[in-house]
NUSEVEX-617134 format. One line per 2 residues: number of its first residue (from 0); their letters; for each residue x, y, z of C-alpha. Coordinates in Angstrom, 1 decimal, m for minus. Layout:
REM NUSEVEX-617134
NUM) A) X Y Z | ...
END
This chain:
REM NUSEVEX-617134
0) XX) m79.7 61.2 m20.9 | m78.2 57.7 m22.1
2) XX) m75.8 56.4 m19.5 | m72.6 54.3 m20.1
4) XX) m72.5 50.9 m18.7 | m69.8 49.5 m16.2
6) XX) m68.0 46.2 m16.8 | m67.6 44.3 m13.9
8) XX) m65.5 41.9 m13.7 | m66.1 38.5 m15.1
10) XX) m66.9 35.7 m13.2 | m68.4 32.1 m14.1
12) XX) m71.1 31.2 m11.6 | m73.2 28.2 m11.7
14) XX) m76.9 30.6 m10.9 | m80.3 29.6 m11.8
16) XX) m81.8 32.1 m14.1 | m85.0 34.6 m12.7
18) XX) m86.9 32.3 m15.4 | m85.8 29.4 m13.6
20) XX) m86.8 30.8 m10.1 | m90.2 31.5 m11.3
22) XX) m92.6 28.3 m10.5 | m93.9 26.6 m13.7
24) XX) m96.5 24.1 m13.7 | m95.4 20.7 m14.5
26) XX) m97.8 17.3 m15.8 | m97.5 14.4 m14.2
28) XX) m95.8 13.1 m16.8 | m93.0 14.8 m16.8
30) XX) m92.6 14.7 m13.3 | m93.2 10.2 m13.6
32) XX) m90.3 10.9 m16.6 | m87.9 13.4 m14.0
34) XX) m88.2 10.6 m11.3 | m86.9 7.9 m13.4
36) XX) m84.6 9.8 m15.3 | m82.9 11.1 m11.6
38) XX) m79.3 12.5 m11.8 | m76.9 11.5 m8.1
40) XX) m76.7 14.2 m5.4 | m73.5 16.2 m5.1
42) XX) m72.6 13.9 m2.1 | m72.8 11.0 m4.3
44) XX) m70.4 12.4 m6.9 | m68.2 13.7 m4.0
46) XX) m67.7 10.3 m3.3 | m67.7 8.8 m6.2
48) XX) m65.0 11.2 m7.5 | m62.9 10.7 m3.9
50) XX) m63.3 6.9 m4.8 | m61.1 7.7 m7.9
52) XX) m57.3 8.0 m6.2 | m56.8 11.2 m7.3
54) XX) m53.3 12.5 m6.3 | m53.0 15.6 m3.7
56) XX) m51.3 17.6 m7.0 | m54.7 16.6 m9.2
58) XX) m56.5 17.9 m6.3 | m54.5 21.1 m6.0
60) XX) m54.9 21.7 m10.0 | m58.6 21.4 m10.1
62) XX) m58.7 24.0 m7.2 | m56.3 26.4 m8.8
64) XX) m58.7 26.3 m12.2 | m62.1 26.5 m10.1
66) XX) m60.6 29.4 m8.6 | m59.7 30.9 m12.2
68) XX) m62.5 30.5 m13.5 | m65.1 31.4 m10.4
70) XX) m66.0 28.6 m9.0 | m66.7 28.4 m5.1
72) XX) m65.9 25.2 m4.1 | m66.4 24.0 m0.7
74) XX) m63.4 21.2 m1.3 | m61.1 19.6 m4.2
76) XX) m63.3 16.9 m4.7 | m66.5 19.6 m5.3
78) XX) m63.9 21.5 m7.7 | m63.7 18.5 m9.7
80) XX) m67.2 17.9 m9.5 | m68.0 21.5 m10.5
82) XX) m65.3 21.4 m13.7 | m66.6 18.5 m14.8
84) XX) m70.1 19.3 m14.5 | m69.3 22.4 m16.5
86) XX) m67.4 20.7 m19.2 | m64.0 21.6 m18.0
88) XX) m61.1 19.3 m17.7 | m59.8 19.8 m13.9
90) XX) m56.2 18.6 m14.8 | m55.5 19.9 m18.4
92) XX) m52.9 23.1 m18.5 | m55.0 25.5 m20.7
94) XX) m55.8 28.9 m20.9 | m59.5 30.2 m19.2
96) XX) m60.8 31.3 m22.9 | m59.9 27.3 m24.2
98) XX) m61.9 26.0 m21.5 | m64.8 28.6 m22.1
100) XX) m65.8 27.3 m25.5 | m65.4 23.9 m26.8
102) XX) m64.4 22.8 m30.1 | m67.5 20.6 m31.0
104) XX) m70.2 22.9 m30.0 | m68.8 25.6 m32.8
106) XX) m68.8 22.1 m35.0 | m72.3 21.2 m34.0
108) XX) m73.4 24.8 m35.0 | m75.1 24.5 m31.1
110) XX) m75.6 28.6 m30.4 | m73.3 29.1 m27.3
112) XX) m74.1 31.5 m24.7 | m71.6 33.9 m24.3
114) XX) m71.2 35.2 m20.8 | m70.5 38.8 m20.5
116) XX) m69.8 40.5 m17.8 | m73.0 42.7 m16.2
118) XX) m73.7 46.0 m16.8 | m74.5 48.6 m14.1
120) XX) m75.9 52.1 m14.6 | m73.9 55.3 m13.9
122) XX) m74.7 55.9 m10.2 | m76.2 52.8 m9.1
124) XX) m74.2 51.9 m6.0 | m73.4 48.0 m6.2
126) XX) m73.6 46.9 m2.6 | m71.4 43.6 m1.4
128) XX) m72.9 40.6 m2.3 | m73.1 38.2 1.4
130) XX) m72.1 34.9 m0.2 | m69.0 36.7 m2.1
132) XX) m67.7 38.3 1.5 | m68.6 34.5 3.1
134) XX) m66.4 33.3 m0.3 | m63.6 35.5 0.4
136) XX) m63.4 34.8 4.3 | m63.5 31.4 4.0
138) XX) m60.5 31.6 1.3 | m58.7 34.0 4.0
140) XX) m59.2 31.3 6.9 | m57.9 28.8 4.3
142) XX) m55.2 30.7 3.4 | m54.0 31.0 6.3
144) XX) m54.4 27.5 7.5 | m52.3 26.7 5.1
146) XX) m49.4 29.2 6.4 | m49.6 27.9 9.4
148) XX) m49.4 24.2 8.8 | m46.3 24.7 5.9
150) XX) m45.1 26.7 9.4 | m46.0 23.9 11.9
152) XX) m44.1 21.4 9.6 | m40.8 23.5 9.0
154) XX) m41.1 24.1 12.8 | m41.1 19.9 13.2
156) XX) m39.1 18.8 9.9 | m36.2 21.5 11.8
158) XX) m37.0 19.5 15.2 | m36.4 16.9 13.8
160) XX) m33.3 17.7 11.7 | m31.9 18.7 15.1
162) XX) m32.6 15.9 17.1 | m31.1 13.9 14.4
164) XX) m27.7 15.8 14.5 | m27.8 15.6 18.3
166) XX) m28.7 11.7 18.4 | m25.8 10.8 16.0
168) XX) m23.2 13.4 15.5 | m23.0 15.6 19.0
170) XX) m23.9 12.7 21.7 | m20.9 10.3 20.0
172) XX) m18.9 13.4 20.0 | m19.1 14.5 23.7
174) XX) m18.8 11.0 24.4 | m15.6 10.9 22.3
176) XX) m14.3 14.3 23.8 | m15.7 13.1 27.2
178) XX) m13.2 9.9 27.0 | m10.2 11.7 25.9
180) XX) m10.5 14.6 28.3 | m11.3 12.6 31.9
182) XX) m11.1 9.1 31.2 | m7.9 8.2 28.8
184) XX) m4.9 7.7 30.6 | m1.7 9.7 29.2
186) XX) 0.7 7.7 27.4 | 4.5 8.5 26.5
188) XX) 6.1 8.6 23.6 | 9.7 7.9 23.1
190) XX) 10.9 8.8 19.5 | 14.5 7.8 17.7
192) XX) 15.8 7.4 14.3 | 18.4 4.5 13.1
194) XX) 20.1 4.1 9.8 | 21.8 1.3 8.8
196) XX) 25.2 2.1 6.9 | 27.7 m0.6 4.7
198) XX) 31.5 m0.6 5.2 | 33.1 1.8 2.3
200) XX) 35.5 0.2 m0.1 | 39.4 0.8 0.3
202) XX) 40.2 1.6 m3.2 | 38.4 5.3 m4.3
204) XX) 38.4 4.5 m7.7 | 36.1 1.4 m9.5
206) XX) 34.0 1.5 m12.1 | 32.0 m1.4 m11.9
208) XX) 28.6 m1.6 m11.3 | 28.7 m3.1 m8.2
210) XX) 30.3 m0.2 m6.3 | 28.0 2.8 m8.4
212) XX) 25.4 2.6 m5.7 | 28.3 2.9 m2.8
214) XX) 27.4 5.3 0.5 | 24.3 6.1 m0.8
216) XX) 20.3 4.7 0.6 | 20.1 2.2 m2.3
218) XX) 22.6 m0.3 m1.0 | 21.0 m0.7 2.0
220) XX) 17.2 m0.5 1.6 | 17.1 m4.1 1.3
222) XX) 18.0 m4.3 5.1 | 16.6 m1.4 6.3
224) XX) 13.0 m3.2 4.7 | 14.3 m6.6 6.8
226) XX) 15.0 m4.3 9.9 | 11.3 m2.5 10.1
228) XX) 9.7 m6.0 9.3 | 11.5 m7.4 12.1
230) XX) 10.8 m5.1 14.4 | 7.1 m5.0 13.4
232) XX) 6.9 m8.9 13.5 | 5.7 m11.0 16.3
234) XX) 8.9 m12.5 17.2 | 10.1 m9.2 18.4
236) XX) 6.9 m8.6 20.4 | 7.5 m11.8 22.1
238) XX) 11.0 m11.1 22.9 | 10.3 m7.8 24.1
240) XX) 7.7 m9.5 26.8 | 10.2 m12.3 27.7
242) XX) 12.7 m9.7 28.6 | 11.0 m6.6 29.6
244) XX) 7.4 m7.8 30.5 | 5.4 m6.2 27.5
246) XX) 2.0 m8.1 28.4 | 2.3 m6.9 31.9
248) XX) 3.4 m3.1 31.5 | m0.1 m3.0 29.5
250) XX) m2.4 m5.1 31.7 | m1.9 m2.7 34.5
252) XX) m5.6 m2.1 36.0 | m4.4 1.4 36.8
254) XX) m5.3 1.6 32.7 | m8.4 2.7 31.4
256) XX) m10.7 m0.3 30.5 | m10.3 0.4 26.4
258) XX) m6.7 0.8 26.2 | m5.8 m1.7 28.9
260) XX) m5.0 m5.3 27.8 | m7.5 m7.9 29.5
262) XX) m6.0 m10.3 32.3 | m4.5 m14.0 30.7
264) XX) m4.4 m11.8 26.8 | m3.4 m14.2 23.8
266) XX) m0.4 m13.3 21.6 | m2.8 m11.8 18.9
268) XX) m4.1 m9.8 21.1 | m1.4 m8.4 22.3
270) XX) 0.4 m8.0 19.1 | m2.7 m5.8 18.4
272) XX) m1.6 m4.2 20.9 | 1.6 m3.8 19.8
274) XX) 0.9 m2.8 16.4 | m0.6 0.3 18.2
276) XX) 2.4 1.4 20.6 | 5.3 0.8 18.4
278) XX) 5.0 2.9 15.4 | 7.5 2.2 12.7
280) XX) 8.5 3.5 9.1 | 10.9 3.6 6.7
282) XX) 11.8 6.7 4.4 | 13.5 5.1 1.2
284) XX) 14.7 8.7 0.4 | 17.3 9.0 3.2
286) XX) 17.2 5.7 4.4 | 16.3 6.4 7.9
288) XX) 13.9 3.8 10.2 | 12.3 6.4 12.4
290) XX) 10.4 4.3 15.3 | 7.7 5.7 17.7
292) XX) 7.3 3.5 21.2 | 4.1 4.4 23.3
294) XX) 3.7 3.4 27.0 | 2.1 4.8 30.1
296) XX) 5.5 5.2 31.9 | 8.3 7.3 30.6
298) XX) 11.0 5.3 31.4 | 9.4 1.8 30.6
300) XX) 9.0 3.7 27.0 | 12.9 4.6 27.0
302) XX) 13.4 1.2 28.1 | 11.4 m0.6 24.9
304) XX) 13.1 1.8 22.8 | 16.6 1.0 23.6
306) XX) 15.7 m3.1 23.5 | 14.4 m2.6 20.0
308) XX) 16.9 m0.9 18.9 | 19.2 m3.8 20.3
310) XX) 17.6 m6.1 18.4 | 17.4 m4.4 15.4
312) XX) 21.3 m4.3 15.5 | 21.3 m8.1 16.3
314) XX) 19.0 m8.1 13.2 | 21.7 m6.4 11.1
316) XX) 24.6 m8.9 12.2 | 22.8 m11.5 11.4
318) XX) 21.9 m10.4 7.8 | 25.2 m10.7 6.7
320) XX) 27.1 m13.1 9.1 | 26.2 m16.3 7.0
322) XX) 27.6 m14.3 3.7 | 30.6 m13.2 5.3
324) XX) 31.0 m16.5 6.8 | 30.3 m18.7 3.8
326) XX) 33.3 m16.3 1.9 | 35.5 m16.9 4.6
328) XX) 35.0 m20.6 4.9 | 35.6 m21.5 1.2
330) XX) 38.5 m19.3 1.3 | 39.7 m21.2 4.5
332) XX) 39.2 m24.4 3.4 | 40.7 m23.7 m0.4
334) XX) 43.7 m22.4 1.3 | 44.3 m25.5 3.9
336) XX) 44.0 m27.8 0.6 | 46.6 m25.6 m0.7
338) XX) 49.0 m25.9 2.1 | 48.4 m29.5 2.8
340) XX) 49.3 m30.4 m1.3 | 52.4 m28.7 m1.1
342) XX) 53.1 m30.6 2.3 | 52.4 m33.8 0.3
344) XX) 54.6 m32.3 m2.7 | 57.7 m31.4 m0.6
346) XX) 57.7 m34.9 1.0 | 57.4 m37.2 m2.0
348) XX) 60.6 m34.8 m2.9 | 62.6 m35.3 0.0
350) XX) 61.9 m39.5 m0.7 | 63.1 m39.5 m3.9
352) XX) 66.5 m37.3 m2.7 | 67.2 m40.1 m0.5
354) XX) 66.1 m42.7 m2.3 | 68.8 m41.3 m5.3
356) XX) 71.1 m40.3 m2.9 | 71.0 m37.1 m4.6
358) XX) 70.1 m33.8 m3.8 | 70.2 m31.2 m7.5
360) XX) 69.8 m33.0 m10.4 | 71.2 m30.3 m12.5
362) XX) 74.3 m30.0 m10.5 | 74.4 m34.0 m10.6
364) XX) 74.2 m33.7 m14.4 | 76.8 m31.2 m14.8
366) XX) 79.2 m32.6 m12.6 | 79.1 m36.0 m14.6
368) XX) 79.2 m34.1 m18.2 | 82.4 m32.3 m16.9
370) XX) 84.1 m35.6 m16.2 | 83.2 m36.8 m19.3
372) XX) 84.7 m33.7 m21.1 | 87.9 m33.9 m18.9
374) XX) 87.9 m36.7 m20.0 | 87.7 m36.3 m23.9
376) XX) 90.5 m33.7 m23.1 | 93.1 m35.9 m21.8
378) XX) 92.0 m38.3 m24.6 | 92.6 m35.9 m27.4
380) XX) 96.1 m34.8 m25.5 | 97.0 m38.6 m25.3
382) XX) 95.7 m39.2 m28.9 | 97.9 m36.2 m29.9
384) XX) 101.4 m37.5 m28.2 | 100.9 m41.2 m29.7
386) XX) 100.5 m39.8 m33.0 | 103.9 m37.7 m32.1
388) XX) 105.4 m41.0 m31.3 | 104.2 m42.5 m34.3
390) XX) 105.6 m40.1 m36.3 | 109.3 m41.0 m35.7
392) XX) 111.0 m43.7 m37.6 | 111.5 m46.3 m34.9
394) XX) 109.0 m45.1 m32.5 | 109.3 m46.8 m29.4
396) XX) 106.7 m49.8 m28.7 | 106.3 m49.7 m25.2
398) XX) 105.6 m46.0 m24.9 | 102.7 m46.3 m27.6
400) XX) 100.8 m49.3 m25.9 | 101.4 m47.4 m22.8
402) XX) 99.6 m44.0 m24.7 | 96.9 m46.5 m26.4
404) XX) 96.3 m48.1 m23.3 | 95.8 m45.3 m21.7
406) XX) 93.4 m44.0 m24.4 | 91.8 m46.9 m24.0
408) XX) 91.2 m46.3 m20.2 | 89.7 m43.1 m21.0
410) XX) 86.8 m44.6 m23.4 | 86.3 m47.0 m21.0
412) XX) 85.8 m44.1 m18.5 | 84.0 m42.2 m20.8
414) XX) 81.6 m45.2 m21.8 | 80.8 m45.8 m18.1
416) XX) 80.1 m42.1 m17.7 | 77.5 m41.6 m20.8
418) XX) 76.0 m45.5 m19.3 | 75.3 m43.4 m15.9
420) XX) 74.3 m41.2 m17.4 | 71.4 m42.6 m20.5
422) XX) 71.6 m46.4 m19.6 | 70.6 m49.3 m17.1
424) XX) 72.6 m51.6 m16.0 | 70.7 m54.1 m14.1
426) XX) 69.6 m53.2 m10.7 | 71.1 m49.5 m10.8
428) XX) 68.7 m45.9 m12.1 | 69.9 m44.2 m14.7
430) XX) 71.0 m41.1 m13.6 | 68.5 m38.8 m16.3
432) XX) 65.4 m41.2 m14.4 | 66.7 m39.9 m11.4
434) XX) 66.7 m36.4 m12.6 | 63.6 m37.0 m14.0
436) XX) 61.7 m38.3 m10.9 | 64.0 m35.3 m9.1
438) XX) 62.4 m32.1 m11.3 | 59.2 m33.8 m11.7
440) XX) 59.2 m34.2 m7.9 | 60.2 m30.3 m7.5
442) XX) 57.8 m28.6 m10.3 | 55.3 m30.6 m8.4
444) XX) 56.5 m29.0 m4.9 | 56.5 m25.1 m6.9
446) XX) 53.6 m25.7 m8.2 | 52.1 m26.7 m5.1
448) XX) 53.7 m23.2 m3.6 | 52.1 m21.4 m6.3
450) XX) 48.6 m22.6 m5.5 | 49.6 m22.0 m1.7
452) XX) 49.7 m18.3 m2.0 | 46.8 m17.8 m4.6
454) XX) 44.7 m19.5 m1.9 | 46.0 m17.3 0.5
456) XX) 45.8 m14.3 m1.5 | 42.0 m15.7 m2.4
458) XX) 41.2 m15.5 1.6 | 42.7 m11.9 2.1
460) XX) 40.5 m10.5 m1.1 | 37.6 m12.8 0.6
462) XX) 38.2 m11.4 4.1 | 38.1 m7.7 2.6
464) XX) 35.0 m8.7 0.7 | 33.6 m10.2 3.8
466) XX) 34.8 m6.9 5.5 | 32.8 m4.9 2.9
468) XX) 29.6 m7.0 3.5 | 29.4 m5.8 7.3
470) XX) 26.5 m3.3 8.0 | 26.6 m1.5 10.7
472) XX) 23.1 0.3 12.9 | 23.9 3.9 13.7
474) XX) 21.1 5.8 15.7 | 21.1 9.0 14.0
476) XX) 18.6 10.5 16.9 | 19.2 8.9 20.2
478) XX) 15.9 7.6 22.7 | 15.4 10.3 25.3
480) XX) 13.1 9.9 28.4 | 9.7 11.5 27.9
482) XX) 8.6 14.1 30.4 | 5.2 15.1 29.5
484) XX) 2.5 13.1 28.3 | 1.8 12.7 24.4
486) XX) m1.6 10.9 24.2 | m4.0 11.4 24.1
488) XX) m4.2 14.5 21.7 | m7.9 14.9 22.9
490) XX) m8.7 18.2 21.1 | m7.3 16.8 17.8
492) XX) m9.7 13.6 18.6 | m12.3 14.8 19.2
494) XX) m12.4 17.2 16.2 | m11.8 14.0 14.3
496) XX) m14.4 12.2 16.0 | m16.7 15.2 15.0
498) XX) m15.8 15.0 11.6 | m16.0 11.1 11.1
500) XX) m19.6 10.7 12.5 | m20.7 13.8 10.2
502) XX) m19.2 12.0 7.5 | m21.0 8.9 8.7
504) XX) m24.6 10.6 8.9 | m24.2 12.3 5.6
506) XX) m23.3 9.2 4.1 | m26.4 7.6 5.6
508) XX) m28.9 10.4 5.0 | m28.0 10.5 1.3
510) XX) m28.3 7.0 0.8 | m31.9 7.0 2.6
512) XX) m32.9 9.9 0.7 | m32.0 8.2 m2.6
514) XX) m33.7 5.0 m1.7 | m37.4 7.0 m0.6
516) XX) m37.0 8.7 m4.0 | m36.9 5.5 m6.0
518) XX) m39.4 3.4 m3.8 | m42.0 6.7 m4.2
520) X) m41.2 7.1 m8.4
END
């Protein structure tokens, strides 16, 4: 009866064959020839091989291939020594039947001895071999050694995490929360609004560019911008102090030692303070200052409020009171100019009516030309008659001398008359100089009169215009007396405190871990 062989399963052992157990004689020869040809101990190569730096993942791949291909090492190092005695490379990724039979022994025609797995009879028992159970317990205790310290060092990597986020995220935070919740001392908040508004202009219509912007935030952002700058500047921080005692509300010792301001503070100090209490912005969309004042009394905070807001009004007057001023004064002083050249005009008049001794040259100049034509009147008349009387036969001589004399007269007359009025005799003016200097003298006085109301009329427009320029501070939301404490907002706080040191740590943590990874690669 022919039985069937098992296969077991395969595994490579490093055994001595039963022809190797059995004792063989040996010469002395060969054993002179053994001594000097002696190979190192496994201790030697051990060391030798621990000598070579290998890294903790070489170490872990020579195990893993022992292991695959039956090896019972007692360490990494004795897996590499094992491998490496067999021909095996420890670190190369290649299957078991690659490492099994090399390449140059099939070249070398070197018969290799295949290692097939054992064959049992049918009904032989195969009992438990004691070095493979001492194998597979010592694997198990390994094992398991191994579970326990990747345990151990989860359990104090997690310790650690946690002492970590307690150390430098919780402690700050209950600190922070700590301070806000029993140590802070409540401050009040006094809120308002102001908005600064221009005078409209009287007429509704205008096209002009000047007025497109009328009424509306635009033409008055410039000073609203002045306004919050002022009020944010150092100049009202001092003036705030000088009148209502700002350094000494805030260096009460009754205030916590990190808001309080020290004893003998500097202005810059105190302005940091400042900065801090007074809150103020500007929305450019509805042209509103909206101002925030902090103290640790209510009605000290209503009191800074209303100051400010004086002085932000102050502010506003004194943005345009040079303008309007400078208008008014050129319109002022163009005006007197005005009124004192006509003064001048209307006086060199009046000296050249007395000088003349006459009042209207026109009425001068008419009264003379209607003598003179009066005159040529009666001369005509008298020329007429004389030629009557010479018309008769024996006209009568001592009527027509009388008639030429008189016609004689009246040239004279008429002569003296045109002399006045054109000539110069001597020491006396003609009478068209005199009517000359007269209406020179009197256009000069109307023209004087017309320049007298254009300046006045050029100071009305420039008092309207200076009227327009005036910007007035209305306080849209009034101050109103706090009666409950705003700061601090110590849940709000602290949650930010929470969140800002997280921030910090993670911040830190990344950065560390990026630096380990590029000092390690």
């Amino acid at each position: 009866m022919t039985t069937k062989p098992r296969v077991k399963r395969f595994q490579i052992r490093r055994r001595s064959s039963p022809e190797s157990a059995q004792p063989q004689e040996t010469s002395s020869d060969e054993v002179v020839e053994a001594t000097e040809k002696r190979q190192p101990t496994h201790a030697e190569q051990i060391e030798a091989i621990s000598k070579e730096g290998l890294t903790a993942r070489q170490l872990r791949m020579a195990r893993r291939v022992a292991v695959k291909n039956g090896f019972e090492a007692s360490s990494d190092y004795d897996a590499v020594r094992q491998l490496r005695a067999a021909g095996i490379d420890p670190f190369q990724r290649s299957s078991v039947v690659d490492l099994v039979a090399p390449d140059k022994d099939k070249q070398s025609g070197k018969r290799v001895r295949i290692q097939l797995p054992d064959t049992t009879k049918q009904g032989e028992v195969a009992l438990p071999n004691p070095a493979s159970q001492e194998a597979a317990r010592r694997n198990a205790q390994e094992i398991l050694q191994i579970q326990r310290d990747i345990a151990r060092r989860r359990k104090r990597k997690l310790a650690l995490l946690w002492t970590r986020l307690a150390v430098f995220i919780m402690l700050p935070t209950f600190a922070v929360g700590w301070y806000f919740y029993n140590i802070a001392t409540p401050m009040y908040a006094t809120n308002s609004e102001i908005v600064i508004q221009q005078a409209q202009p009287q007429g509704g219509g205008g096209g002009s560019l000047a007025t497109l912007f009328q009424g509306t935030s635009m033409a008055t952002q410039q000073d609203s911008i002045a306004v919050q700058s002022y009020l944010a500047s150092r100049e009202a921080m001092l003036r705030l102090d000088e009148d209502h005692g700002f350094k000494e509300h805030f260096s009460d010792p009754a205030i916590d030692g990190i808001q309080r301001l020290p004893e003998g503070a500097t202005n810059e100090e105190a302005f940091g303070l400042y900065e801090d209490h007074v809150r103020i912005s500007y929305d450019p969309t509805e042209g509103i200052i909206r101002m925030e004042v902090v103290a640790t009394d209510p009605i000290k905070s209503y009191e800074f409020s209303l100051a400010l807001i004086g002085y932000a009004e102050e502010q506003v007057d004194q943005l345009t009171s040079r303008l309007r001023a400078d208008q008014m004064r050129g319109a002022q002083q163009s005006y007197e100019d005005a009124e004192r050249r006509r003064s001048e005009a209307l006086a060199e008049w009046l000296a050249i009516q007395e000088r003349v001794d006459q009042i209207d040259p026109a009425s001068e100049t008419s009264a003379r030309m209607g003598q003179i034509n009066s005159l040529e009147s009666e001369k005509q008349r008298l020329e007429l008659v004389l030629q009557s009387r010479l018309n008769v036969d024996r006209p009568s001589e001592v009527q027509v001398q009388t008639l030429r004399d008189q016609i004689s007269n009246i040239d004279d007359a008429i002569a003296d008359l045109r002399e006045q009025l054109t000539g110069n005799d001597g020491d006396r003016i003609s009478l068209a100089e005199r009517n000359t200097e007269l209406r020179t003298a009197e256009e000069n006085y109307n023209f004087q009169t017309i320049m007298v109301q254009q300046a006045l009329t050029q100071m009305e427009t420039a008092r309207i215009e200076a009227n327009r320029q005036v910007r007035y501070l209305s306080q849209s939301v009034r101050p109103v007396i706090p009666d409950a404490a705003t700061y601090p907002r110590a849940f709000e706080n602290t949650l930010l405190a929470f969140f800002i040191f997280s921030g910090v740590y993670l911040m830190i943590s990344l950065t560390a871990s990026v630096l380990r990874e590029q000092v390690s690669s």
